[in-house]
C-alpha positions as CSV (number, residue, x, y, z in Angstrom):
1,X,-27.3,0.2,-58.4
2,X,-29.8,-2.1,-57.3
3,X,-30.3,-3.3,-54.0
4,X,-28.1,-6.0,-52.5
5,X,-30.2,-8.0,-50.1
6,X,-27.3,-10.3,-49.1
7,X,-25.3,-7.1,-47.8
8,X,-28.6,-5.0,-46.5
9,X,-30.7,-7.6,-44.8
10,X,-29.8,-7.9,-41.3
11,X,-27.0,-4.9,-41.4
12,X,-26.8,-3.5,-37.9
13,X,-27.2,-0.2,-36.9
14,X,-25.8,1.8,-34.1
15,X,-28.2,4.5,-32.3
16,X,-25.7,5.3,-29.6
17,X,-27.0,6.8,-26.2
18,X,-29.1,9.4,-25.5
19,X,-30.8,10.9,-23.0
20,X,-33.8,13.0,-22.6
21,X,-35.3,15.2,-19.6
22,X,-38.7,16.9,-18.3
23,X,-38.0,19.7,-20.7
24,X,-37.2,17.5,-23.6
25,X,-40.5,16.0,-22.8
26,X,-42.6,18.9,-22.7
27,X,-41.4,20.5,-26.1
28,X,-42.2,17.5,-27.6
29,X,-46.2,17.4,-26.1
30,X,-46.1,21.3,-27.4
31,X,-44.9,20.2,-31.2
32,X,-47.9,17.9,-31.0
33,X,-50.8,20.4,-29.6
34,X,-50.3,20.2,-25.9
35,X,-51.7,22.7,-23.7
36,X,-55.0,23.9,-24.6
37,X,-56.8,25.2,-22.7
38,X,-53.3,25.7,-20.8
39,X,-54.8,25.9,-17.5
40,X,-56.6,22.9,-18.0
41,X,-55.0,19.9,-15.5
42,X,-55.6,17.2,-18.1
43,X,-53.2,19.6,-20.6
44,X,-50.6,20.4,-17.6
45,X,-49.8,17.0,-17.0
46,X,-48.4,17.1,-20.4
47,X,-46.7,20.7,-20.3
48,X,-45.7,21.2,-16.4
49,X,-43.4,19.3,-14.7
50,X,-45.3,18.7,-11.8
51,X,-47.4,16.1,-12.3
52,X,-45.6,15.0,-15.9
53,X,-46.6,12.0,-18.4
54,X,-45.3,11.1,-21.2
55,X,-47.2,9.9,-24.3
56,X,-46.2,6.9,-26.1
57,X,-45.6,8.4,-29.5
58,X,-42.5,10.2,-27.8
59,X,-41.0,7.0,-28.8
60,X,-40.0,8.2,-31.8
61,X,-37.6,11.4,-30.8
62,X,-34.7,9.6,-29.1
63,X,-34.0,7.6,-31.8
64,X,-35.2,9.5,-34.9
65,X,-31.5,11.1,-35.3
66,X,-30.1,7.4,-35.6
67,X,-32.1,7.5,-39.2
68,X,-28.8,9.0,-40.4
69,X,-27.0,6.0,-40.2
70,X,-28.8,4.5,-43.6
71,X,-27.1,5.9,-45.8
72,X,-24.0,3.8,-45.0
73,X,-25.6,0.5,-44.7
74,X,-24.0,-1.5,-47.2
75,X,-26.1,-2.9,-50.2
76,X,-28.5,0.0,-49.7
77,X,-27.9,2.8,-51.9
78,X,-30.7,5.3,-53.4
79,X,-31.6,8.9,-53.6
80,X,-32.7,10.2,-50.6
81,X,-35.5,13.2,-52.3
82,X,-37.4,10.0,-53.4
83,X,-37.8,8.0,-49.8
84,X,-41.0,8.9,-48.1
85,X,-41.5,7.6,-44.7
86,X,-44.8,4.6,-44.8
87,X,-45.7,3.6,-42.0
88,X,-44.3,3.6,-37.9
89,X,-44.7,1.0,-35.7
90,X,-43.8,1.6,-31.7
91,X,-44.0,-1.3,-28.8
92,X,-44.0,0.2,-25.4
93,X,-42.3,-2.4,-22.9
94,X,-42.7,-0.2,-19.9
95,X,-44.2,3.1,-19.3
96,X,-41.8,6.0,-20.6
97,X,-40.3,7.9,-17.6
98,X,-40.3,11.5,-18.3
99,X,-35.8,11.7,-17.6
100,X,-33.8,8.8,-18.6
101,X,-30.4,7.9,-20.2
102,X,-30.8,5.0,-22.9
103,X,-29.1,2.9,-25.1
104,X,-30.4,2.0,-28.8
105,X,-29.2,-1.0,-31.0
106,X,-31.1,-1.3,-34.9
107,X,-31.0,-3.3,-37.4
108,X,-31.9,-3.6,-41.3
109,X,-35.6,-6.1,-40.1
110,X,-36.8,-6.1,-43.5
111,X,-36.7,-5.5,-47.6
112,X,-39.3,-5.6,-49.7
113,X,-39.9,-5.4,-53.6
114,X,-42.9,-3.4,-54.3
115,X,-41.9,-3.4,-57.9
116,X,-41.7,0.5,-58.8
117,X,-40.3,1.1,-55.2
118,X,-38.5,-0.7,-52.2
119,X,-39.5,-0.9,-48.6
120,X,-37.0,-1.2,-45.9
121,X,-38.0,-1.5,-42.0
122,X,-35.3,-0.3,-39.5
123,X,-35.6,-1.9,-36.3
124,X,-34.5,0.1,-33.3
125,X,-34.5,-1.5,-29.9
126,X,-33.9,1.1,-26.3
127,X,-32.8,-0.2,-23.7
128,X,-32.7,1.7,-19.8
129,X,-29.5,2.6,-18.4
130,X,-30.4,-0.7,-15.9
131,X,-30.3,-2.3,-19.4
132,X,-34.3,-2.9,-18.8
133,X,-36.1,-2.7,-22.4
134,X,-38.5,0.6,-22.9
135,X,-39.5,0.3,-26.5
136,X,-39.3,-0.7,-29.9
137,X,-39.6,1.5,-33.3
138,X,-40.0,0.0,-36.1
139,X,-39.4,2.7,-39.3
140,X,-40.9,1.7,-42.3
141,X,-39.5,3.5,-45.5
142,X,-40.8,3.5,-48.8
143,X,-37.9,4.0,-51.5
144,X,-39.3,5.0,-54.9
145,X,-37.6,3.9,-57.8
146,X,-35.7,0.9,-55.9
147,X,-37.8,-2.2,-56.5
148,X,-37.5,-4.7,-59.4
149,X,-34.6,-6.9,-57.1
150,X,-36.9,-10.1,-57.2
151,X,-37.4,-9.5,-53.3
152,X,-40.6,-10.5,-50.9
153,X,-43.2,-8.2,-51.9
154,X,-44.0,-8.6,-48.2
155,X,-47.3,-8.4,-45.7
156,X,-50.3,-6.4,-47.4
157,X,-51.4,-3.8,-44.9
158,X,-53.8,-5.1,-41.9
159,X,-55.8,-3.0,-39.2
160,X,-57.7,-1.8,-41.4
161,X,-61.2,0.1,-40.5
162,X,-63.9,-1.5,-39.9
163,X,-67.1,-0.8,-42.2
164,X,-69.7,0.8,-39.5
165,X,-69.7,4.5,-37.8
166,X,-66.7,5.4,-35.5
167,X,-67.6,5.1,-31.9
168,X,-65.1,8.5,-31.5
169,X,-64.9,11.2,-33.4
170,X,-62.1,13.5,-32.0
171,X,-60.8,17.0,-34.0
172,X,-57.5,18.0,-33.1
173,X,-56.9,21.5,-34.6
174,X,-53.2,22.5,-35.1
175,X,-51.5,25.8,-35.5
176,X,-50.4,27.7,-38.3
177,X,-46.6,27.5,-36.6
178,X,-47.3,23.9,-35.3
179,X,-44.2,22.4,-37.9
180,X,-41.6,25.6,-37.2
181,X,-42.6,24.1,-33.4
182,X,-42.6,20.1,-33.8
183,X,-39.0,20.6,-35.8
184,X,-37.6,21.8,-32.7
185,X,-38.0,18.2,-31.6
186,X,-34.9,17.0,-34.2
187,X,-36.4,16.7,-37.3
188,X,-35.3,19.7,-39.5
189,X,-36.2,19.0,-42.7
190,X,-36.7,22.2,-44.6
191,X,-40.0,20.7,-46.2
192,X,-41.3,21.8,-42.9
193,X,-40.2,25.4,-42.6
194,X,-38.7,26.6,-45.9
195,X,-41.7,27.6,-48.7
196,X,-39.0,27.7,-51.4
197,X,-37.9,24.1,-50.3
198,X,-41.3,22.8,-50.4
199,X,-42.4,24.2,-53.1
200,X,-39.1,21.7,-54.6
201,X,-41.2,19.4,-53.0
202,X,-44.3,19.7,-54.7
203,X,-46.1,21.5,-51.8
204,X,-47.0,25.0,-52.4
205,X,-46.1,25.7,-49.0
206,X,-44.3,23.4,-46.0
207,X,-46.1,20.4,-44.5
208,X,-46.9,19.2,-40.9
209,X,-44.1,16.3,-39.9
210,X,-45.6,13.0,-40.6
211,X,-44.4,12.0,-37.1
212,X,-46.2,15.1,-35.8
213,X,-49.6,13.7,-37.2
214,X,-49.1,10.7,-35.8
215,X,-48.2,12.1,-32.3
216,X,-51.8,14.0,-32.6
217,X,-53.5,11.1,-33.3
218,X,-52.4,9.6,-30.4
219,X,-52.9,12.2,-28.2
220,X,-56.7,12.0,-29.8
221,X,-57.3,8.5,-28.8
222,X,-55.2,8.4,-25.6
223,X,-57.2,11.5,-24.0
224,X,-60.5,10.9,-25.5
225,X,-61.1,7.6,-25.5
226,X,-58.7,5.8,-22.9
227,X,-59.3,8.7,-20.3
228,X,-56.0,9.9,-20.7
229,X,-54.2,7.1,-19.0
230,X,-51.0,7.1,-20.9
231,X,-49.6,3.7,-19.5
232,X,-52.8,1.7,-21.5
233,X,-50.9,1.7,-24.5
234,X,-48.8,-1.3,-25.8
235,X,-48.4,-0.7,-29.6
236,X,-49.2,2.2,-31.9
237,X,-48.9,1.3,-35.7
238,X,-50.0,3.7,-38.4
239,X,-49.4,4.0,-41.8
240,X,-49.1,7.2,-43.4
241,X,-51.4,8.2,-46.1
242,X,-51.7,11.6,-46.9
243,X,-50.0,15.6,-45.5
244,X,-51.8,18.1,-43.4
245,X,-50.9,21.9,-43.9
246,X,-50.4,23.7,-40.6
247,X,-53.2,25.2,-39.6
248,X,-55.8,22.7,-40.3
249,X,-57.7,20.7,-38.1
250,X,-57.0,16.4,-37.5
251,X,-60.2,14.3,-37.4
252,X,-59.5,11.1,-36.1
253,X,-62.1,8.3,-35.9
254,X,-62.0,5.5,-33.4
255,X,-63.5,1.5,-33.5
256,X,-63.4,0.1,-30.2
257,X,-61.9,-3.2,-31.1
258,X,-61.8,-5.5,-27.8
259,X,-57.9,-5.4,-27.1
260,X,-57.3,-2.7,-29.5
261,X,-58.2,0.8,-31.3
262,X,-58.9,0.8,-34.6
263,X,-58.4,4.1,-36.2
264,X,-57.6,7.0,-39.5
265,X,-57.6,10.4,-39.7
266,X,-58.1,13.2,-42.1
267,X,-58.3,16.5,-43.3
268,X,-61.6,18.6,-41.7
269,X,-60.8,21.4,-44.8
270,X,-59.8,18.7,-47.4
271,X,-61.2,15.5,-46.4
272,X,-57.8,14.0,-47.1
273,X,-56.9,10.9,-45.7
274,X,-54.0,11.3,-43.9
275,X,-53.5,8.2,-41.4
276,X,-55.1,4.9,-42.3
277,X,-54.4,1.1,-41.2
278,X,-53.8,2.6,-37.7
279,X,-54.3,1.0,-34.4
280,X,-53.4,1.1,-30.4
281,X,-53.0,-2.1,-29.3
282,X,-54.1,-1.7,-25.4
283,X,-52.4,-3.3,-22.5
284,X,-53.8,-6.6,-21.1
């Protein structure tokens, strides 16, 4: 049935409390290619508690489990094989500490007609256990099929690269096991680990996480080009444009932009995009 904008639009979404520690922290810097050369300090302050950071893509793992909730959101109904995730937006209000308890509120932000599809953001706000804000993810979710409602057909897509040579060219190799580690995180999608499932799929055998590449890519920028300084980053927005198989190797270009990074990454094997309209937006 088609989509019911009056019902959807606005719908709020529970994403409960949860709670995350140093360990939590570190599988999560190891799902996205942490820890190489191990020894290395730059690498331990992502994989040993000692001196511990957190990179701002982490964002994503407390809440992605709340992503369940939209399949009872009233006035939204579809087939879940033909949603693909499009694009991820995260707004860092404070730096991330590496153990915290926190509360997370969503809601339906926005529908849009595409015409052979529908795209529905999912705001989710987390909040400190002080109640302080820590950040915002937006989802973005592109539902084939869905469209034709008469809706917005909404923003077209902006940060887009600019037409000179990078100033950074960063390659970000990643294991042949890298998704059978990165589900560990909470996503456990068997297009990621089962070669029967993916081949369902399309994929003749299981794909890197989308939220994996886009943890990589940060990692990229933040160590390469912003000196590793996690607490420089505001805003990360990318939009999803392609799959990497484990195994291969990320190449992610960099524009220095004033007060922001513009970047995209491929495929080194393929030369596949697989990021594009992607950029850090850099604190003030």
């Amino acid at each position: 049935m088609p989509i019911d904008l009056a019902k959807a639009l606005g719908y709020e979404m529970s994403g409960g409390v949860g709670q995350w520690d140093k360990d939590k922290v570190i599988l999560y810097h190891l799902g996205i290619g942490a820890g190489v050369p191990q020894t290395d300090p730059r690498e331990l302050a992502y994989t040993y508690e000692k001196n511990l950071k957190v990179m701002p893509s982490f964002a994503v793992i407390p809440v992605f489990g709340a992503m369940g909730g939209l399949g009872s959101v009233p006035g939204l109904k579809f087939n879940f094989a033909m949603l693909l995730h499009g694009e991820q937006d995260i707004e860092i209000h404070k730096p991330i500490p590496v153990e915290a308890k926190a509360e997370s509120s969503g809601r339906i932000a926005a529908i849009y007609d595409k015409g052979k599809a529908a795209v529905v953001v999912i705001e989710m706000n987390t909040k400190d256990d002080s109640g302080d804000p820590l950040f915002t993810n937006r989802f973005t979710l592109f539902l084939r099929g869905e469209g034709g409602f008469g809706g917005d057909p909404g923003p077209k897509p902006g940060n887009a690269a600019p037409d000179r040579e990078p100033d950074h060219v960063i390659e970000s190799p990643t294991l042949p096991q890298q998704a059978l580690l990165y589900r560990l995180c909470g996503d456990k999608n068997p297009l990621h680990a089962d070669p029967e499932f993916s081949k369902m799929g399309g994929f003749d055998t299981p794909i890197l996480h989308g939220l994996c590449t886009y943890g990589v890519v940060c990692k990229a920028a933040v160590d390469n080009v912003l000196g590793g300084d996690v607490t420089k980053v505001a805003r990360y927005q990318a939009r999803f444009a392609g799959v990497v198989f484990p195994g291969e190797t990320i190449v992610t270009s960099v524009w220095n932009e004033g007060d922001k990074l513009l970047l995209s990454a491929t495929t080194k094997e393929r030369g596949e995009p697989v990021l594009k309209n992607t950029a850090i937006h850099l604190v003030g």
